[in-house]
Structure formats: C-alpha cells, structure tokens
C-alpha positions as CSV (number, residue, x, y, z in Angstrom):
1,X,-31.9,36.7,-93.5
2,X,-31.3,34.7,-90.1
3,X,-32.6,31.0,-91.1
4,X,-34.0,30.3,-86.9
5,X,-34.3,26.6,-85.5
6,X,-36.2,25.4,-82.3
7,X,-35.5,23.3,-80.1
8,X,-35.8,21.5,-76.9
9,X,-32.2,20.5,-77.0
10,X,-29.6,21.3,-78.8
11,X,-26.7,19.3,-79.5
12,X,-23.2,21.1,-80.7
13,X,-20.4,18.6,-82.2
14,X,-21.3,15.1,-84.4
15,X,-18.5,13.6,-82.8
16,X,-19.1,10.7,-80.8
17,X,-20.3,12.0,-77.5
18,X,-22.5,14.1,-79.6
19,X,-24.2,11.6,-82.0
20,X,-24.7,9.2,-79.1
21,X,-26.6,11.7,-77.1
22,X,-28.7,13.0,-79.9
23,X,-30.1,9.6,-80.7
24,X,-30.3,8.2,-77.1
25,X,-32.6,11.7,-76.6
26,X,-34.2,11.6,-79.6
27,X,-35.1,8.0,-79.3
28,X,-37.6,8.9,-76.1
29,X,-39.3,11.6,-78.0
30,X,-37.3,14.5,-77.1
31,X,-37.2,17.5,-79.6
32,X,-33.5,17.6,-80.6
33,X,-31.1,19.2,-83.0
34,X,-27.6,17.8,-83.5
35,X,-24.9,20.3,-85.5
36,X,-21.5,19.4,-87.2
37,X,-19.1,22.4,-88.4
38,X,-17.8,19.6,-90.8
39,X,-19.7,17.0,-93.1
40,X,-19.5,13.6,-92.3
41,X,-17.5,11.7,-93.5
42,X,-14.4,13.7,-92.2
43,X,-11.3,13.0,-90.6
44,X,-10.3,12.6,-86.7
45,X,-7.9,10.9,-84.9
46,X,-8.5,8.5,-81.7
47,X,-9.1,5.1,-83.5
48,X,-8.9,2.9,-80.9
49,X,-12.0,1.7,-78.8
50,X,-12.3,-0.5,-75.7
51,X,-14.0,-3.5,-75.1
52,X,-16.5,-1.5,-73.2
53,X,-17.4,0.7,-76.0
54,X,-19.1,-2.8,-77.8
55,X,-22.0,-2.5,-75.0
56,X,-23.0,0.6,-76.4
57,X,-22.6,0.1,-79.5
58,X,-25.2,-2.8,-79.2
59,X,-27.5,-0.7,-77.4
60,X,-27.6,2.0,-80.1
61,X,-28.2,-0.6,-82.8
62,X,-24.8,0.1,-84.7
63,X,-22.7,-2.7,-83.3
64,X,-23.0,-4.8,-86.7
65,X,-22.3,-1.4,-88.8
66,X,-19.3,-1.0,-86.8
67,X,-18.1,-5.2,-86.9
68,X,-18.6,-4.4,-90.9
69,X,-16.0,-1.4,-90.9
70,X,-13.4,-2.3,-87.5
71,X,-10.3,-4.4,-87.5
72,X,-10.8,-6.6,-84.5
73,X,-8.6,-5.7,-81.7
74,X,-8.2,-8.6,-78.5
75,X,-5.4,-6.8,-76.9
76,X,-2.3,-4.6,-76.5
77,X,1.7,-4.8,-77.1
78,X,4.4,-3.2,-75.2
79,X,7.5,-2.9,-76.3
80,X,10.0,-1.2,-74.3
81,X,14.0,-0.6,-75.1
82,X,14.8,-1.1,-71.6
83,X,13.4,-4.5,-71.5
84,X,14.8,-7.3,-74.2
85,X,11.6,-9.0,-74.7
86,X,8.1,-7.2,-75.8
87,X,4.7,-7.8,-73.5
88,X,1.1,-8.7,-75.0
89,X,-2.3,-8.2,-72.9
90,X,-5.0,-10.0,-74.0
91,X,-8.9,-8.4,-73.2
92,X,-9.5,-12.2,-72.3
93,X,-7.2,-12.1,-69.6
94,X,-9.2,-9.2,-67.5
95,X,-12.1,-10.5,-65.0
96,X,-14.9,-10.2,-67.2
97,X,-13.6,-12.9,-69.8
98,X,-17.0,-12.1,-72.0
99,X,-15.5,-8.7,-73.0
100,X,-12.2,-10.1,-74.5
101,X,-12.3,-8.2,-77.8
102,X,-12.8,-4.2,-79.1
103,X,-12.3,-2.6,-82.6
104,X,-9.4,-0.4,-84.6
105,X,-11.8,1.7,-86.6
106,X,-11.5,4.7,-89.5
107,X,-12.9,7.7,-87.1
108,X,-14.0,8.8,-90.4
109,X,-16.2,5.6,-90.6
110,X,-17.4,5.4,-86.9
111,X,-18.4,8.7,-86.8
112,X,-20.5,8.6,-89.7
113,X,-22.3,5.3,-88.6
114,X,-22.9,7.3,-85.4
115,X,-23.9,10.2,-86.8
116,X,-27.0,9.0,-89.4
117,X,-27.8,6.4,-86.3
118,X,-29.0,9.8,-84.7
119,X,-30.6,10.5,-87.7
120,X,-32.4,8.0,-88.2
121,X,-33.4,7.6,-84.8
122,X,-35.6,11.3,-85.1
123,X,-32.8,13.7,-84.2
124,X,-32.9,16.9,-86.6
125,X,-28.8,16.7,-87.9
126,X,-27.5,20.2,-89.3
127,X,-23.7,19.8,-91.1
128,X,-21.4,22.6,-92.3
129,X,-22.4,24.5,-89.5
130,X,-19.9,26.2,-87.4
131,X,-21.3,27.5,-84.3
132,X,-19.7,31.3,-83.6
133,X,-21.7,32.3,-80.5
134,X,-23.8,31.2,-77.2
135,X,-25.3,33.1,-75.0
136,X,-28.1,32.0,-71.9
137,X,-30.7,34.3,-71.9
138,X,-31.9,35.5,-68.5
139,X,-35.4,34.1,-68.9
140,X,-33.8,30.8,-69.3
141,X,-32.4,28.4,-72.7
142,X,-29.9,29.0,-75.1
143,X,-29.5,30.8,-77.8
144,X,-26.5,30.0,-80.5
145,X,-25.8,31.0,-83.6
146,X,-23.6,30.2,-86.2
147,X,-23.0,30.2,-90.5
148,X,-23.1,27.5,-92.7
149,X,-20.7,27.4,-95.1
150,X,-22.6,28.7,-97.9
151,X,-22.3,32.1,-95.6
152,X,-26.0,31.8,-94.6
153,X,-26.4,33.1,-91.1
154,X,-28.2,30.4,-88.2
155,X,-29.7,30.8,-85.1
156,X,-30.6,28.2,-82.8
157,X,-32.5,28.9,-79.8
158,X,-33.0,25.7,-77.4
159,X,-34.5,24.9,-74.0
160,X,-31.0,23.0,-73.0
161,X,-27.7,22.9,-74.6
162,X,-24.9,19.9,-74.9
163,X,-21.3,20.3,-75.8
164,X,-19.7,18.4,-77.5
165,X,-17.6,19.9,-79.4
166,X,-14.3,18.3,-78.8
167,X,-10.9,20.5,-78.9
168,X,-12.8,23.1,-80.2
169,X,-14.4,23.3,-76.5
170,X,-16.9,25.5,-77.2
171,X,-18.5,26.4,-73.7
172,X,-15.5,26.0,-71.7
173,X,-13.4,28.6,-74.2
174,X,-16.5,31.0,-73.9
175,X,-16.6,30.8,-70.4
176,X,-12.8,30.7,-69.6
177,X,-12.9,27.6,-67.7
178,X,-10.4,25.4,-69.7
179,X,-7.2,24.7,-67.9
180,X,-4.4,22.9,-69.2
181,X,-3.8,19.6,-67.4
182,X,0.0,20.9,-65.6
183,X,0.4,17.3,-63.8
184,X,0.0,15.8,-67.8
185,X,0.8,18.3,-70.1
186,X,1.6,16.4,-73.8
187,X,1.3,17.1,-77.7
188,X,1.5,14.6,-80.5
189,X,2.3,14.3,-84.0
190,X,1.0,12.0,-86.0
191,X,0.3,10.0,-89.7
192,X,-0.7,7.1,-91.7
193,X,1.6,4.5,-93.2
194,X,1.0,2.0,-95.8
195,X,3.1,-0.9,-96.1
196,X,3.8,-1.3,-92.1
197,X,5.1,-4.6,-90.3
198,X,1.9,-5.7,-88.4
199,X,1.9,-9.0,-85.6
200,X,1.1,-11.9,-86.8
201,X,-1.9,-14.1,-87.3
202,X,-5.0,-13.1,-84.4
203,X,-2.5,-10.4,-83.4
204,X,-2.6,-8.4,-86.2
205,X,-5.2,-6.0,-85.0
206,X,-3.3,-5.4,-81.8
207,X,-2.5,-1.7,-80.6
208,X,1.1,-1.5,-79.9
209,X,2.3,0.8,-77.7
210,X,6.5,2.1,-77.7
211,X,8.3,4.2,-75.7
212,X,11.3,5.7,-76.0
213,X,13.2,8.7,-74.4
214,X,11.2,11.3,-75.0
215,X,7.5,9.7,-74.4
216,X,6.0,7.0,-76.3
217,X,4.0,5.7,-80.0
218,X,1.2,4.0,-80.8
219,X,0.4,1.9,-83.9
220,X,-2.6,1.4,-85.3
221,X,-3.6,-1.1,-87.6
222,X,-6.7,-0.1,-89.6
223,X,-8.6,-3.0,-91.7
224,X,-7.7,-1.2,-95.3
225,X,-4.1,-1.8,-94.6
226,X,-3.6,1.3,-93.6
227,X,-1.6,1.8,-89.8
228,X,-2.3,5.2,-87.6
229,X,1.2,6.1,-86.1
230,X,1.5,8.9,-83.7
231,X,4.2,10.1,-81.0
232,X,3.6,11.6,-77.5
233,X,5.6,13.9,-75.8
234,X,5.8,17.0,-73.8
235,X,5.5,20.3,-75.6
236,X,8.4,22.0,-74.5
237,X,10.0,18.7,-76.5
238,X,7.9,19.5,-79.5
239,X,8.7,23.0,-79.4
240,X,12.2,22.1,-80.1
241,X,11.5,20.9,-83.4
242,X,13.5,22.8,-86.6
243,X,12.0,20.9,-89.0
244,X,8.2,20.7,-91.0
245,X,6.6,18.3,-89.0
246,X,6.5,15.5,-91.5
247,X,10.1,15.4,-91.2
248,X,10.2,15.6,-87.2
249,X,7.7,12.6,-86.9
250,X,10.2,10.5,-89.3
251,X,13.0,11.7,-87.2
252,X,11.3,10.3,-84.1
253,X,10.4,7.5,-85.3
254,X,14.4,6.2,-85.6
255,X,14.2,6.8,-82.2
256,X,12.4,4.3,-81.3
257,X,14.6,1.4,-83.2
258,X,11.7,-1.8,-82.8
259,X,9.3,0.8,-84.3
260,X,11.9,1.4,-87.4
261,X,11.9,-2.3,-88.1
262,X,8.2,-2.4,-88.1
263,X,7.9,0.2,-90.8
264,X,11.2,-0.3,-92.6
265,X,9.1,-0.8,-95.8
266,X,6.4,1.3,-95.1
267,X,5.0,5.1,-97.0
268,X,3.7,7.9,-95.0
269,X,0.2,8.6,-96.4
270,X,0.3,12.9,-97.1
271,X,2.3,14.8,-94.4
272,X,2.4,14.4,-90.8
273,X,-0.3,16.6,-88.4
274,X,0.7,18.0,-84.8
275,X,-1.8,19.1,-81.7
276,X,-0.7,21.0,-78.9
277,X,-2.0,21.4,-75.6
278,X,-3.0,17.9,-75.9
279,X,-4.2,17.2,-72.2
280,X,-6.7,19.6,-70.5
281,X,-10.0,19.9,-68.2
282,X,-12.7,22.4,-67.9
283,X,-13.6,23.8,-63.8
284,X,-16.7,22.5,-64.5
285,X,-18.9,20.2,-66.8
286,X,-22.0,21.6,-66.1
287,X,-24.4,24.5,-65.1
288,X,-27.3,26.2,-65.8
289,X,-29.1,24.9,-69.4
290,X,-26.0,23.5,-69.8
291,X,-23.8,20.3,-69.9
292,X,-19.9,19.3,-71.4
293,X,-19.6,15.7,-73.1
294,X,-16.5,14.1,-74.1
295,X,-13.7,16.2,-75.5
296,X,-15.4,19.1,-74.9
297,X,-14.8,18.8,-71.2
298,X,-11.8,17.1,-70.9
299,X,-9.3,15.4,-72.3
300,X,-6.1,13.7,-70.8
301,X,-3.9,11.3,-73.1
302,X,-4.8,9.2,-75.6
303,X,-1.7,5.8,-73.9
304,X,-5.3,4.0,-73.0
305,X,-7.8,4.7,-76.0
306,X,-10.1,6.1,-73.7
307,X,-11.4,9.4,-75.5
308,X,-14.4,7.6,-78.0
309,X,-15.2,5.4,-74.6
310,X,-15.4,8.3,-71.8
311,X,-16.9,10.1,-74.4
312,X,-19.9,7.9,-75.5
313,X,-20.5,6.2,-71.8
314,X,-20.7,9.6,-70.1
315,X,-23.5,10.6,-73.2
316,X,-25.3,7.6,-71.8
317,X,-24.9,9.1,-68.5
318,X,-26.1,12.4,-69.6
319,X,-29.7,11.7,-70.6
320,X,-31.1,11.0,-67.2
321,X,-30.0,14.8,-65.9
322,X,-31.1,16.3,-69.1
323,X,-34.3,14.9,-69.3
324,X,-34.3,15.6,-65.6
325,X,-34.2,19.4,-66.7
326,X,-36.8,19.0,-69.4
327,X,-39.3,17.2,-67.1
328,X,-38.4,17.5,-64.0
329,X,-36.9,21.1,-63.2
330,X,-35.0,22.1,-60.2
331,X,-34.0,20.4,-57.2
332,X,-34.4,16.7,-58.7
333,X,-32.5,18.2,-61.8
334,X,-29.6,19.8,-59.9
335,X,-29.1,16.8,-58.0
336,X,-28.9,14.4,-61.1
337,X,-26.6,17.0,-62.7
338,X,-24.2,16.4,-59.8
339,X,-24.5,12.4,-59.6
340,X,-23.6,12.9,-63.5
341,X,-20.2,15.1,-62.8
342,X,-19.0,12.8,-59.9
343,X,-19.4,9.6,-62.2
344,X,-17.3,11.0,-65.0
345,X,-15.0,13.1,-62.6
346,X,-14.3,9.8,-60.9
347,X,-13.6,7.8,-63.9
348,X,-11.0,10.6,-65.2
349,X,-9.5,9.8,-61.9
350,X,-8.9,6.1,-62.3
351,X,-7.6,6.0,-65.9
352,X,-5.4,9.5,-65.1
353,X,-3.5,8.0,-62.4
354,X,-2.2,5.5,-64.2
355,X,-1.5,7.4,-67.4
356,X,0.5,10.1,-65.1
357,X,2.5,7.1,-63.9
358,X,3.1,5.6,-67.9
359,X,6.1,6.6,-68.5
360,X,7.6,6.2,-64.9
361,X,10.4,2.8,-64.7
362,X,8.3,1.6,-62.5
363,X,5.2,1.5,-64.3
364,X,7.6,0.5,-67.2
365,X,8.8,-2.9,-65.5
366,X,5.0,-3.9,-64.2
367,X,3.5,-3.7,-67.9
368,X,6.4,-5.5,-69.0
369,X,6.6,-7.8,-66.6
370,X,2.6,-8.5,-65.5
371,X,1.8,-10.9,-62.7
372,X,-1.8,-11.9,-61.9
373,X,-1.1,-12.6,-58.5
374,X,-4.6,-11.7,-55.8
375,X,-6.2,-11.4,-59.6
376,X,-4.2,-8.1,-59.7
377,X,-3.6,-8.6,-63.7
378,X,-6.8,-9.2,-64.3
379,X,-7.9,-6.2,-62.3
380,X,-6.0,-3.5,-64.2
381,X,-6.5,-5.3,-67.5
382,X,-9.9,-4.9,-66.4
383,X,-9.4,-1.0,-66.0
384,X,-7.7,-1.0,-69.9
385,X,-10.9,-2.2,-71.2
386,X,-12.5,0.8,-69.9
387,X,-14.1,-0.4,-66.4
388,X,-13.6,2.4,-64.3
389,X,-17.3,3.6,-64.2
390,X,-19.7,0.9,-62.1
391,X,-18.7,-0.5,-59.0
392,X,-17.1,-3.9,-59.4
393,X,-15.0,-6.3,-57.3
394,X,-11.4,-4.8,-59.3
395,X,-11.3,-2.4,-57.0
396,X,-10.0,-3.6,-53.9
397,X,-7.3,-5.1,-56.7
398,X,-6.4,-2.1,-58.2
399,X,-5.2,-0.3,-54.5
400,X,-3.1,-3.5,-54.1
401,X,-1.4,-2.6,-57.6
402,X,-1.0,0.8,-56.6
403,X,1.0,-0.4,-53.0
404,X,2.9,-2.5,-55.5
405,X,3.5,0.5,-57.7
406,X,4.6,3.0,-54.8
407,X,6.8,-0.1,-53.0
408,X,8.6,-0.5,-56.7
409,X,9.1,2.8,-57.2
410,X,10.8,3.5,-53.6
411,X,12.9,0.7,-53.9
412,X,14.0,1.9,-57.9
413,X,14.6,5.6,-56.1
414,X,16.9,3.8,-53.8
415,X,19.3,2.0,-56.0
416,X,19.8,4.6,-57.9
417,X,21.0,6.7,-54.7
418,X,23.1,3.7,-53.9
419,X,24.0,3.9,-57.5
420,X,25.2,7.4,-58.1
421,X,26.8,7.2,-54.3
422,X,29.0,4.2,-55.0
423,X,31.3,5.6,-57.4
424,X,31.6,8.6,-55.4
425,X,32.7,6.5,-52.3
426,X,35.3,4.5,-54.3
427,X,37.0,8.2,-55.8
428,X,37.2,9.2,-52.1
429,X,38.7,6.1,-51.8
C-alpha cells in the first residue's frame, strides 16, 4: 500500500535552505510538506556562518536557540608560509560595524533547531524519507515519491516543488543539468580533533584559514571543544592519494607546519571523510512547478563559509516567486521567478570571483597584508560577512580592490619573467 500526501508545496531536503523555506511558507498559511532522507539530529559539514546569517536567524525566531548552541565567531585568521607573520580580520572592521560577530555551530545542532522551527511554525515535517522519483505531470504539479525506511512506499503529489536537497541534487541529477564548476574544480577531506591549539582569549572562536602548496585548511572551533579540520584541493591531487583517507588527511596536515603546531596534542575523532566534485552549478534554478535552493543548485567552495548563508537568504528570496505561483499564476510569476535567479546568480558571482582568485600570490599578499585605504578593507570584509546580495555603497570599493588585484598580479607576473630571465642572461654571459 502507497501511503499518498497532499500538498500545495512540497519541500525536498531539511537542510537549511529547506527548513528555512518550509517555515517562512508555512508561517503565511501555505499548505506545506517538508521531507528529510535522514532524522534529525544527523551529521553535515559546513559549520561556519556569517554575520549575515544572524538577521535571519532573528527573523525566524531561532536566534537565541542558536546563541545557546554556537561558539561565537568575530572574525578570521590567515596564516600563510610564504608570509612570516599570520593576519586576523575582525567582522567589526567591515562598514556595517553593528554586524561584527557570527557563530561556529554543530551542523548537527543548527539543523535540528531549524528544522522543528518549521515544525512548529505549521509545516507538515516527514523524516527517513528518501525521495527516489519526480516527475511533472502534464496537467500541472508534482508528483514524488519515495520509501521510508521502514520499506513503506510514499507518494507526494504537490501543486509546487522546492529542492533542496543539497549534494544529493535531486532535480538537477534528474534533469541532467549539473555541471561541474571547470574554472573551480576542488574536493576536501576532512575530521574532528579533540585536544587542538585554539587563539587565545576573544579569539578563540576564530576560523582560521591555511594554505599550503597544494590548496588550503580550515579550522573550526566548535563550543564542546571539539575543532572541524578539513583540507581543499584539486581532485586530480586527491586522486593521487595511496593511502585510507584518514591517513592522507594526517599526511597533509604536516604539510602545513603552523597547522602541525596547532594540533601537536590533538586526537582525530573516528576516521577522516572525503567529497569529490566539490564545486558545481546546475543550467538553471528554476522552471516550471519548480525551484533549486541552496546546495541543491549550486555549490562553489566552502574558503568563505558561504553555503548555510546563500542557502538560507536565497530561501528568504524564494517565497515571494513561490507564492507568486500559488496566487498569482503566470506572467507576474514568471517574472518573480527571474528577479529570484538574477539575485542569487549575481551573488555567486561576487563571492566566486574572489574564491577563484584565493589561492593566487596575489590574493595571498592582500589578505595578508590588508590596507583600508578609500574604505577598501572595510568593503571586502564587508563581502566576507556575506553582503553581496542588496545594493550598498561597498560596491564602488570592491572594483577599486579588484584594479588593485589585477595591477598586483601583473606586476608579480613580471618579476618573475625578470626573474627566471636573469640567470639566463648571466650563463650567456
């Protein structure tokens, strides 16, 4: 027997783009089901917010839940073995000085908070269900079904249907639209220590960031004393690996020495976990009866903890074209569908080219060397806290950062042409 569910929405993933949709719908009356394939509360990775995220989070009515459960994070370290000194950023520094601090959270934890927020604001929530199957009718909806985990078959059949169901990408597998990003391609590999070397006093909640040669970590602090650390590189790099990956991660990690002394006395909580394919984008993020959120959509490096952000701001984004649909079928729809795209196609822009650019020298030496001069520190710390959707006056400061970047760069291309050519010159000699 096929257990069948109605709906007016329905909402696949209880992640946060997910969660954050279902109660923002169900909270103006909407009919809505929300489904997990896992239960909550269950592991993810990504456990860094911005400052930006702490809007929301008072708008959905969880930000004390989530103060309760976060280690307080005011800003990020650099540390770079080409430079002999390390570089802090503080949120307070970037031109909205009101936004100065953001969370390290448990995913676990933030997504469960989310998740019975939903629930509690009317949304019907559905867990251990994986959903096998969509298809859009000709007469218009949706129609999914799926199997709990007790083997019992589901149906769901919906007047409008929201992925967001992270990597899994649900819509944009079905529909063969998920393209690797080519200009970004990266995988990680990552764990959590006990025991790790975290900064000191108001610090201590920092994210720090290191490279080394073949891409760069982050570290996490988490408020049970737990730290998240993970390594980014390319795949081909990965794919060089001979060892189990616990033991690959440990031999990265003497790679990076400054990282080493920070966990010198640390223990790797249960083995080490790898992704591939780590950056991608979908052709499109929606279409007919349909709309991508988060994840599900896109996703393009993890160097500026932007994935819980982009994901739960471009939820907020979502409702007015869904309930566009609902209400207000057809030309008023389309066009709010499109206003929606641009908005989070143009905020992938801002934060992607600067994480294309991260590992670049040149990038390198302006993190680790920041000047705020025309405000231009304060403009692209600005950006790190996650303001690259409303219009603001950073703008005009970010394009000046980017002429500084491109003059940098040219100038780091030519010394090492005069550099490789001088030696030549004095053999000839």
């Amino acid at each position: 027997m096929i257990v069948t569910t109605r709906s007016d929405v329905l909402i696949v993933g209880g992640g946060p783009a997910g969660s954050t949709i279902g109660a923002l719908l169900a909270q103006r009356g909407e009919n809505v089901v929300l489904v997990e394939k896992d239960v909550h509360p269950r592991f993810h990775i990504g456990e860094s917010l911005l400052p930006l995220n702490l809007p929301l989070f008072e708008e959905l009515g969880v930000k004390d839940a989530i103060d309760r459960v976060g280690m307080t994070k005011y800003g990020v370290e650099f540390v770079s073995p080409w430079h002999d000194h390390t570089t802090t950023l503080d949120f307070a520094q970037a031109w909205d000085k009101s936004l100065y601090y953001s969370y390290q959270v448990r995913r676990s934890e933030l997504d469960h908070i989310l998740w019975n927020n939903a629930a509690s604001k009317g949304a019907q929530v559905i867990e251990g269900c994986r959903i096998a199957k969509v298809d859009f009718p000709p007469d218009g909806g949706v129609v999914a079904t799926g199997e709990d985990r007790d083997g019992q078959a589901r149906r769901f059949e919906a007047k409008f249907l929201v992925d967001a169901s992270g990597r899994d990408t649900l819509l944009a597998g079905r529909l063969a639209i998920k393209q690797r990003n080519r200009r970004h391609a990266s995988a990680a590999v990552f764990a959590h220590f006990t025991g790790a070397h975290r900064l000191p006093g108001k610090a201590e909640g920092n994210i720090s960031i290191f490279w080394f040669d073949n891409g760069w970590f982050w570290f996490i602090p988490l408020a049970d004393g737990t730290t998240s650390v993970g390594a980014v590189c390319r795949p081909e790099f990965m794919k060089s690996r001979k060892t189990d990956v616990t033991s690959f991660l440990q031999g990265l990690i003497t790679q990076a020495p400054a990282l080493t002394e920070r966990l010198a006395d640390a223990h790797m909580v249960g083995p080490a976990t790898a992704t591939g394919n780590y950056s991608y984008r979908a052709e499109r993020m929606s279409g007919k009866n349909f709309i991508m959120l988060g994840d599900a959509y896109a996703f393009i490096d993890p160097v500026f903890s932007t994935g819980v952000y982009l994901a739960m701001k471009s939820a907020f984004l979502a409702v007015e074209p869904i309930t566009a649909y609902l209400h207000r079928p057809g030309a008023e729809a389309d066009r709010a569908l499109r206003r929606f795209e641009a908005e989070v196609n143009d905020a992938l822009a801002r934060f992607s080219w600067y994480i294309y650019r991260i590992n670049t020298p040149a990038m390198r030496d302006l993190f680790m060397a920041p000047r705020n001069f025309f405000r231009m520190q304060e403009a692209v710390l600005s950006l790190l806290s996650g303001d690259v959707f409303d219009h603001s006056p950073i703008r005009s400061r970010l394009l000046l950062f980017k002429g500084v970047f491109y003059i940098k760069s040219f100038f780091m291309r030519q010394a090492r042409v005069l550099a490789a050519w001088s030696p030549a010159r004095s053999r000839e000699a």
